[in-house]
N, C-alpha and C positions, 0 to 999 in steps of 0.2 A: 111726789109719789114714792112710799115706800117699799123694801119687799116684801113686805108683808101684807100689801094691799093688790086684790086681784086685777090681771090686766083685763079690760073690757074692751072684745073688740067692739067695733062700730061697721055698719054696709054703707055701701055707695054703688047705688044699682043702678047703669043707663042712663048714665049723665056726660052731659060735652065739658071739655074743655076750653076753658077761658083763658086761659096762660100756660107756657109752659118754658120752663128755665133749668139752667145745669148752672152748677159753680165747680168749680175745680180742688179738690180737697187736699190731693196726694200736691207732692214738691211736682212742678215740671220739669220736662225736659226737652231738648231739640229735638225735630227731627231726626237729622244724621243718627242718636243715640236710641231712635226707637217713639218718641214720641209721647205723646199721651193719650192714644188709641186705647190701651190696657190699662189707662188711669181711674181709680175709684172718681167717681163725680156725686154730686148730691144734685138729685133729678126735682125739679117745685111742680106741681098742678096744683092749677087757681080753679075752682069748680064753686059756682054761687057765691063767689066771695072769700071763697074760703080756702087757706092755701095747705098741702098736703105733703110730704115729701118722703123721697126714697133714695137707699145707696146704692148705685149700678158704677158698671165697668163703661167706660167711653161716654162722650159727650152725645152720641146718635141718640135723637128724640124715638120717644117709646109708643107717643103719642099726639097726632095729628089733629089740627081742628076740624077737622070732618069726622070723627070717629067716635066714638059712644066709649065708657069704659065702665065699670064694676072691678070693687075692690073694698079690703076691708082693712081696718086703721085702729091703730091703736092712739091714746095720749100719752106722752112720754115730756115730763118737763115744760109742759105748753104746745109741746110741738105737735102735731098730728101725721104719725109716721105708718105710710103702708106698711103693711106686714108682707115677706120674701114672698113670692111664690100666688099671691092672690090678683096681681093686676090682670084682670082680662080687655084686650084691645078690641072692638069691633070694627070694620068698616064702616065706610057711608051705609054698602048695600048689605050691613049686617052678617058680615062672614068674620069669623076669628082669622087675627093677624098677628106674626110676630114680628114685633122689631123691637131693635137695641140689641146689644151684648149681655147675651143672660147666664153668663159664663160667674164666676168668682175666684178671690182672688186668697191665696191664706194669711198675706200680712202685706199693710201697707208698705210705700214707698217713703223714706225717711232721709234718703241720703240727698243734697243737691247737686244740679249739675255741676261740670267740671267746667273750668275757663279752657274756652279753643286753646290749642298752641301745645307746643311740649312741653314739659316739665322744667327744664333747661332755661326755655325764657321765661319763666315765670316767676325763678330767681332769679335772674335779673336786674 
């Protein structure tokens, strides 16, 4: 895809989830240091076969197998990427729900963690 070719979205209206997966994109880190609570994750939903995905903050799932959802996608590279701002979650009993961390972040995490211990014994 080039720039100069338009993006077309695509809908996904009132359909369940068949899968749903996170991978961990940003470097980790421990606990003690804060965690990867506030880490960038890449969110997958399998819906008909078909697998979908988005970048959110935290591992917490957005979307449950009892839940219906609507959303609209772009193609990018092969990949089929929601677009920010359009996932809608329903319940079983049809009420909007939010979950996940819908917060952002303005620059990845680059740096790794630190080996435990003081500096001292580390030359050593």
């Amino acid at each position: 895809m080039t720039d100069e070719e338009p993006t077309i979205r695509h809908k996904v209206e009132g359909k369940r989830v068949e899968k749903y997966g996170t991978h961990l994109t940003e470097k980790s880190r421990p606990p003690s240091k804060g965690g990867n609570t506030r880490a960038m994750h890449q969110h997958f939903l399998t819906i008909d076969g078909v697998t979908y995905s988005f970048w959110a903050m935290g591992a917490r799932q957005w979307v449950f197998a009892s839940d219906t959802v609507s959303f609209e996608w772009v193609q990018n590279n092969g990949y089929k990427n929601i677009v920010d701002g359009t996932l809608v979650t329903l319940d079983k009993s049809g009420k909007p729900v939010v979950r996940g961390l819908r917060g952002s972040k303005p620059f990845l995490r680059t740096a790794s963690a630190r080996l435990p211990g003081s500096r001292r014994e580390q030359r050593d």
